[in-house]
N, C-alpha and C positions, 0 to 999 in steps of 0.2 A: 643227451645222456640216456643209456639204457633205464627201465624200470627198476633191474634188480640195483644196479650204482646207481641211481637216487637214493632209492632203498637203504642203501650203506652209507652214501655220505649222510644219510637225514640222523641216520643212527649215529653216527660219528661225532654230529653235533651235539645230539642230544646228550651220550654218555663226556664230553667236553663239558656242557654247562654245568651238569652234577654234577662232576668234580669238583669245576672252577666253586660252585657254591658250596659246596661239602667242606672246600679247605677251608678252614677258621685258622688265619695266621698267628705265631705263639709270641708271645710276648718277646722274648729274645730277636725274633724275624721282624717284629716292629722298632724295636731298639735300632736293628742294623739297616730298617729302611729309611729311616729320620738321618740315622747318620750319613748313607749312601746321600741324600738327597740334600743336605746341606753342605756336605764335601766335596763330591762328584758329581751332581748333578748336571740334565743336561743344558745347553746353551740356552739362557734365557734372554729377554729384553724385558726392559720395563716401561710400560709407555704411564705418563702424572695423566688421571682425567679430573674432571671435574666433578663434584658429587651429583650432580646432575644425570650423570653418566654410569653411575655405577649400579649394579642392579641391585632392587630392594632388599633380596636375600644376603649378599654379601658385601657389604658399604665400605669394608677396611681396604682389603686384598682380595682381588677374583682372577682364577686360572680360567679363564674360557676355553681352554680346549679346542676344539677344531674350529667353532666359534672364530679362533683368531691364534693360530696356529703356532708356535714358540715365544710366545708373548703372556706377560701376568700386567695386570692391571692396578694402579698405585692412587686411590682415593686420595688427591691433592690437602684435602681438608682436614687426612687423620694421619698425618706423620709422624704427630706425636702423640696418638694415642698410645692408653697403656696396653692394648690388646694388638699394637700393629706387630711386635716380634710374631705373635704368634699368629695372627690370617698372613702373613710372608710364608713362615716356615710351612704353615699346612696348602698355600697356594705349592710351593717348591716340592713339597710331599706329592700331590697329585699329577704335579709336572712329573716327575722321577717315573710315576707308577703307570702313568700315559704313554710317557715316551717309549717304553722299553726298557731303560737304560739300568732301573733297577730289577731287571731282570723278567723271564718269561711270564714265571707265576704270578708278579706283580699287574702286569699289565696285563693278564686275563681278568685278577680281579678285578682291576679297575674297569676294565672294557664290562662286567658282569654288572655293576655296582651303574655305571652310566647307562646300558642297559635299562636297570629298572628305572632309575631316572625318567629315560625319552616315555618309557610306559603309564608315566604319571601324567591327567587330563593337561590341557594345552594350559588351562588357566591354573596348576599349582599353582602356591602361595609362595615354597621351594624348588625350584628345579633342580638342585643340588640337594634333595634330600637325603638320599641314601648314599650319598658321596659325603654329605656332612655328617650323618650318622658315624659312620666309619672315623672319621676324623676326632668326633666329639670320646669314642671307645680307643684311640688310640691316645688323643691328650690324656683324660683319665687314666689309664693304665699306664702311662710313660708317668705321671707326676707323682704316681704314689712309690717310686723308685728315688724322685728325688732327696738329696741327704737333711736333716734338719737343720734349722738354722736359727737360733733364740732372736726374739725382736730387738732390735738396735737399741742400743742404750743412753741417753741424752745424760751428760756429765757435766752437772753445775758449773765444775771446774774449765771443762772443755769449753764449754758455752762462757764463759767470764772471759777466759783468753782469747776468745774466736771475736768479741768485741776491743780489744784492745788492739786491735791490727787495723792501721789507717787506707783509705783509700791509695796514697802512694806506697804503701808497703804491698797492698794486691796490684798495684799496675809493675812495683819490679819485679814481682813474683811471677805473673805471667811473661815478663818479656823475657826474664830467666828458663822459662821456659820453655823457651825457642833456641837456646843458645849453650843447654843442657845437654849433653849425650847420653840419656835413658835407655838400659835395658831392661825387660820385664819380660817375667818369665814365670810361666806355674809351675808349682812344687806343692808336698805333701807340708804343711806348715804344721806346728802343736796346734791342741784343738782350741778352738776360741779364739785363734789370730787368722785373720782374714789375708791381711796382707805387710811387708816388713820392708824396709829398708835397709840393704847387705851389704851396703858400701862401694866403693870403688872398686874397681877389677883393674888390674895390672896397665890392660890398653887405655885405660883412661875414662872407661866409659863406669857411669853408676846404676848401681844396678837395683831392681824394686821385684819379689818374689810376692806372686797371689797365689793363695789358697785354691789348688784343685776343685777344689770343694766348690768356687763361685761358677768355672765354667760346668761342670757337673750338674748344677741346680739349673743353671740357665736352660743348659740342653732339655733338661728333663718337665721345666714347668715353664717353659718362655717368658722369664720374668728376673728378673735380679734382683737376688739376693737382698732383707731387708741390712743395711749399714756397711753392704760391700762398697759402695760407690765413694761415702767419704774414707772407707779404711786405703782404696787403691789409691785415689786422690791424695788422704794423708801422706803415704809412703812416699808418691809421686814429687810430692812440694819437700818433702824432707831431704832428698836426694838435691832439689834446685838449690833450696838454702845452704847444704853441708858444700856442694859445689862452689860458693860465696857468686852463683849467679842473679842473687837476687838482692846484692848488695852487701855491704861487710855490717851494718847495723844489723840487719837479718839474721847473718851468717852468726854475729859474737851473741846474737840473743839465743841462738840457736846451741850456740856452743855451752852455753851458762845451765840450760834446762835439764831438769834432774828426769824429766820422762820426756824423752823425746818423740815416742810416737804418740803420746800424746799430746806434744806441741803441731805436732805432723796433723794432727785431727782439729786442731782448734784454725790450721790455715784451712781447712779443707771445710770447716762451718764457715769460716769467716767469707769464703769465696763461696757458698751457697746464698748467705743471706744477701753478699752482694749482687747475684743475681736475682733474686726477691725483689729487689730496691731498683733493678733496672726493671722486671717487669714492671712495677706497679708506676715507674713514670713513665712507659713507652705505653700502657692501657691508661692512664692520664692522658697524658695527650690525645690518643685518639679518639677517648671521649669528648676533650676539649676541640678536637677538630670537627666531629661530626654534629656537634651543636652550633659549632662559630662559622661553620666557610657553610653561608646557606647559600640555596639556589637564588641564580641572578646576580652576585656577584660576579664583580669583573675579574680576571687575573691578574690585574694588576694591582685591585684593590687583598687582592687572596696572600699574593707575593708579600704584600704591607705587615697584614696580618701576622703569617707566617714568621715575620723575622721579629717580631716582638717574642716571639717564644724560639728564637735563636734557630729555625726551622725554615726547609726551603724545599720545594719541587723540583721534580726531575722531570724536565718536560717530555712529551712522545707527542706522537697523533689524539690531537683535538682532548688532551688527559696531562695529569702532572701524576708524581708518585712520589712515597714517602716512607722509605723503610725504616722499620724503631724496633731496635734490636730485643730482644725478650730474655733469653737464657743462654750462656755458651759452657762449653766443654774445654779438655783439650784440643781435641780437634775437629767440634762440631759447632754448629751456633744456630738459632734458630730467631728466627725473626717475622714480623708481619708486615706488612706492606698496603696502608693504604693508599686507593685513588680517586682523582678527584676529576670526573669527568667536563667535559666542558660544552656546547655549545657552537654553531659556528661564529657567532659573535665575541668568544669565548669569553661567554659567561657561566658560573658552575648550573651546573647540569643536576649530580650529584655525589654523593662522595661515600667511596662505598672498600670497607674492611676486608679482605682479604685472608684465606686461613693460613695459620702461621708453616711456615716453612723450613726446614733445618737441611743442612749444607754440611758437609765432611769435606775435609782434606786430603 
């Protein structure tokens, strides 16, 4: 290349990078990149690693970038953290603004912002500094948009009813529904109601209306709403019960109640606390396992053990397994899985917990 085009391209680049750093994206351009990149984002894959594996600066969710090219990284350990919505969406954010996909200006930034990045000594402490800077001034400025929403309210009454509901009344309730045709739908509700139950629709199907307002919050602070969970839940069981899916005892109790959403809120405690009661025997036990099956035991002497507590292994290579269920959803469930290593003589080795896991349908 000539002297004078060096010349020009060197120029070209430079008056490029002022730009690129001169633009300070406007609040409104952030709204629409969060949205762009949780809607239409590009092709992602997800690969579980191991905490082992994740790097020290980002242990939730990490976008590697060229690192490992349309791929985000899923910390095995923290599925259910309360922070995973949000290292996803800001991993999915920097994918959007990498790729192109959300547009030219985007993707200068970010090429700008990675830029000073590589510029940082070999040993930072972040190598995503000024990538998480960026990130850290867009959550702030996206949450103080979102709508308010008063602390959940715990109701004597609610909670008095939510224990008069027997364990076989929560197992017909859920197998009602699976056998329910629910539709759900957001709308603008009065203020103060989260979510309702509107009855049956013509085709047959019942139907349960949530407040705008919960996905709005969500978008805006990656987090949910504090007493949204058992209002949709409520509305959810109220629909299974008016159904008579969940048995006619259900169904006539249901028909007698002078407030029925909040009879809909007292199933919606009553199937929290029985998730409660399933953690705290499925962490029982594995307390009781990791003190009882010691090293040197036989397998066959483990198997003994095991079925005094109605418990049993799922054998593989030279290991047995034990999944104990923790907390479920409608259509999620989360569990732990411990194992119990062995031996070639298979005797326990040791016997080692597992981070909890949750699974959708």
């Amino acid at each position: 290349m000539r002297p004078i085009a060096c010349a020009l391209a060197l120029l070209a680049t430079v008056v490029f990078l002022g730009a690129t750093q001169s633009w300070q994206p406007s609040l409104a351009e952030m709204v629409a990149l969060k949205h762009l990149a949780l809607e239409h984002g590009p092709a992602i894959h997800y690969i579980a690693k191991p905490p082992s594996q994740m790097p020290s600066f980002d242990r939730i969710v990490f976008y590697p970038g060229d690192a490992d090219p349309g791929w985000i990284w899923l910390n095995r350990s923290e599925s259910t953290s309360p922070m995973h919505r949000r290292a996803l969406n800001n991993a999915l954010i920097l994918a959007a603004m990498d790729s192109g996909v959300a547009g030219k200006r985007w993707k200068h930034y970010y090429d700008a912002l990675e830029a000073r990045d590589r510029d940082q000594p070999r040993d930072a402490a972040d190598p995503y500094r000024y990538r998480q800077a960026f990130l850290r001034e867009l959550d702030t400025r996206l949450s103080a948009l979102a709508p308010p929403f008063p602390p959940a309210s715990d109701e004597a009454s609610v909670d008095k009813e939510a224990s008069s509901f027997s364990d076989h009344d929560l197992s017909l309730l859920i197998r009602g529904v699976f056998v329910t045709p629910v539709t759900a739908k957001a709308g603008r509700l009065p203020a103060g109601m989260l979510a309702r139950y509107d009855g049956r629709l013509g085709l047959g199907n019942y139907v349960i209306e949530n407040s705008q307002l919960i996905d709005d919050y969500v978008f805006y602070t990656d987090q949910v709403p504090p007493g949204s969970e058992d209002a949709v839940l409520g509305a959810y069981f109220q629909a299974v019960v008016d159904s008579g899916g969940a048995g006619p005892a259900l169904k006539e109790r249901y028909d007698r109640a002078a407030d029925k959403s909040a009879f809909g809120l007292a199933l919606a405690k009553a199937y929290d606390l029985e998730n409660e009661r399933t953690e705290a025997r499925s962490r029982a036990e594995i307390a009781w396992m990791q003190t009882s099956l010691r090293p040197g035991m036989s397998s066959k002497a483990v198997d003994a053990l095991l079925r005094t507590r109605h418990l049993a292994l799922t054998y593989g290579h030279q290991s047995g397994s034990i999944e104990l269920p923790m907390r479920s959803s409608l259509v999620c469930g989360t569990s732990i899985t411990v194992i119990v290593r062995f031996d070639r003589r298979w005797r326990v080795r040791d016997v080692e917990q597992q981070p909890p896991y949750t699974a959708c349908m």
